[in-house]
C-alpha positions as CSV (number, residue, x, y, z in Angstrom):
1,X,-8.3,-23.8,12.9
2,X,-9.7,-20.8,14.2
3,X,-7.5,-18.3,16.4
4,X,-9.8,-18.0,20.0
5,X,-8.1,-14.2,20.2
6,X,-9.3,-13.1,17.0
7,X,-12.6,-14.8,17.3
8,X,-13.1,-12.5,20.2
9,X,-11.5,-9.7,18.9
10,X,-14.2,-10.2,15.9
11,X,-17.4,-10.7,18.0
12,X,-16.3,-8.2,20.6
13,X,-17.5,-5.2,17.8
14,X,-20.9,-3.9,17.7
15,X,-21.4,-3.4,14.5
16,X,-20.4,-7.5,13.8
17,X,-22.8,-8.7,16.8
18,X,-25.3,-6.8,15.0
19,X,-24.6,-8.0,11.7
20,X,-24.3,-11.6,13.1
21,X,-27.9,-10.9,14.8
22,X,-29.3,-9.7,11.1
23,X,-28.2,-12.7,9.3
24,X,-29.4,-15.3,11.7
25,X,-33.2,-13.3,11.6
26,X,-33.4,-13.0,7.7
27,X,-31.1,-15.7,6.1
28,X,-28.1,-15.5,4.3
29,X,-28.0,-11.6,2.9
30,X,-25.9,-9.8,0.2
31,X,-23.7,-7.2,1.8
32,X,-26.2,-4.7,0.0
33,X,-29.3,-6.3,2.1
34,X,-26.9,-6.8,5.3
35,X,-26.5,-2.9,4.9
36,X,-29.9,-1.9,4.4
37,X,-31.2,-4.0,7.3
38,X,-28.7,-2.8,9.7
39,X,-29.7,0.8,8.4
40,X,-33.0,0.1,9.1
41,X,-32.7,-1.3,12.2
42,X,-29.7,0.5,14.1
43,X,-27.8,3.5,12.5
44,X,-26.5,4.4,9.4
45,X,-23.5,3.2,8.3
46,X,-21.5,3.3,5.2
47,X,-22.1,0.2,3.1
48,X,-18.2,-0.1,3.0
49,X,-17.8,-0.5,6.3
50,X,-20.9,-3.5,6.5
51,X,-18.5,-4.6,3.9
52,X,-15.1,-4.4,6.2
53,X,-17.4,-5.7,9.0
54,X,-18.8,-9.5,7.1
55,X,-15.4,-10.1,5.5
56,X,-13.7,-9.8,9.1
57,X,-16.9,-12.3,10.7
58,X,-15.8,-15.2,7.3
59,X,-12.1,-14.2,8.1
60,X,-12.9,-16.1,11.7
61,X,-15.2,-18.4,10.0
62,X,-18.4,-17.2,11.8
63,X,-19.6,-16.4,8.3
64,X,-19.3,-17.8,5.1
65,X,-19.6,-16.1,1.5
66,X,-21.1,-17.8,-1.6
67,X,-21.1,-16.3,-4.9
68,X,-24.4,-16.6,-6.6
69,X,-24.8,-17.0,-10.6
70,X,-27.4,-13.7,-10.3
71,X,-27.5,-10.0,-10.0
72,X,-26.8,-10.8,-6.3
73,X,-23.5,-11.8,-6.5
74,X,-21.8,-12.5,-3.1
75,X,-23.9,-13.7,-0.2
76,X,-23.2,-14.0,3.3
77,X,-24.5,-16.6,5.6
78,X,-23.9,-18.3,8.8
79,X,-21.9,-20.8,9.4
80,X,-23.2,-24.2,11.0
């Protein structure tokens, strides 16, 4: 069951509302294409913390992370 303070403590970060925001526009991303888009569309970042940022958001389940059989290896997506 997920923990209502961290929940908040995770969407409370700019960076994750963003990243949130990214993923629900262009479908579940790779946190190469999560990094690139947020690049693209806010500030530059470094792809390690996009990284930091999407493990925290499937930490309080608002995310989840599938590895796929290809060169694109772990992708992020929302959870319904």
């Amino acid at each position: 069951m997920m923990d209502i303070d961290e929940f908040g403590a995770a969407i409370s970060d700019k960076t994750r509302l963003r990243l949130i925001e990214i993923i629900h526009d262009e479908g579940p991303l790779t946190s190469k294409q999560a990094h690139s888009e947020f690049v693209s569309k806010y500030d530059d970042r470094r792809r390690e913390s996009i990284y930091k940022a999407l493990e925290k958001l499937v930490e309080v389940d608002i995310l989840s992370k599938e590895y796929k059989g290809t060169e694109d290896g772990l992708v992020y997506a929302l959870q319904h």
